[in-house]
N, C-alpha and C positions, 0 to 999 in steps of 0.2 A: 805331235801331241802338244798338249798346251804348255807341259811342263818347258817343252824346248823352243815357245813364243820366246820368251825373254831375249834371248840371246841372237833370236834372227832381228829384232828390234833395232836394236845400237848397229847392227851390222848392212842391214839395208838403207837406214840411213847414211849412214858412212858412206857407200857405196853410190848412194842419190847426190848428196852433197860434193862426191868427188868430181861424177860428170857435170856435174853444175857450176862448178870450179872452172872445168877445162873448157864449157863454153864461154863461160865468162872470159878467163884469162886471152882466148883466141880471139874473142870482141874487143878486147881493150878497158875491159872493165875491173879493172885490176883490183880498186878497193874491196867491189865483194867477189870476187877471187881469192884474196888475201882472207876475207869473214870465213867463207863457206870450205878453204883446205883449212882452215883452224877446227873447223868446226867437224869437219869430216874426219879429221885425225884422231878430237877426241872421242867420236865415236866408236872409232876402227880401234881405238886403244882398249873403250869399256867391251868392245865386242870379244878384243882379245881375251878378256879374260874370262872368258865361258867355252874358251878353246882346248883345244890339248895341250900337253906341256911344251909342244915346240911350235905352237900359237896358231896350230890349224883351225881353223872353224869352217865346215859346208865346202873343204875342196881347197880353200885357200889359204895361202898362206901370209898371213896379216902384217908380222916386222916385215915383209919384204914388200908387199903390198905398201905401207905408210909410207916404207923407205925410197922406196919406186916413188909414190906420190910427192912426195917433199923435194926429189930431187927435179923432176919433173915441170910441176907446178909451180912453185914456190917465187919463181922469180918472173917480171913482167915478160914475155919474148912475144915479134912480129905472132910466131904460129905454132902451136903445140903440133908434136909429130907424132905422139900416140904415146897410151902406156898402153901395154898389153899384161893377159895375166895368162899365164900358161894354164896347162888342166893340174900343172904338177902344185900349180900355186906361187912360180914365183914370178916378179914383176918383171917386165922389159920394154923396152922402148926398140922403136925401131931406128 
């Protein structure tokens, strides 16, 4: 329904900005690696809060999801090894 546009908005972005992160960061393009996890964090945060109170939104679970991301991403390495997102919603890496 339209009313629930708003909220997949910030959140598929988020989610586009992430994987664009992790190609980059795997190319070696670190400066916008570094722009696009900024920029995908604060989506996933405004996405947060159109969630329920323990910050689901559509299946996933978004603290854990950022937190996954940040931990992940954040810093330059040779080769990202994956984040995964369970169905339950939380993040993991392999």
């Amino acid at each position: 329904a339209q009313t629930e546009q708003p909220a997949f908005v910030p959140l598929l972005q988020g989610l586009i900005q992430l994987a664009a992160c992790a190609l980059n960061r795997e190319r070696g393009v670190d400066g916008g690696a570094d722009r696009l996890l900024a920029s995908a964090l604060a989506y996933l945060e405004q996405a947060e809060r159109f969630g329920s109170a323990d910050g689901r939104l559509a299946g996933l679970h978004l603290p854990s999801l950022r937190k996954g991301a940040q931990l992940k991403l954040r810093k330059p390495r040779a080769r990202i090894d994956g984040l995964y997102v369970l169905p339950g919603g939380q993040a993991l890496s392999r």
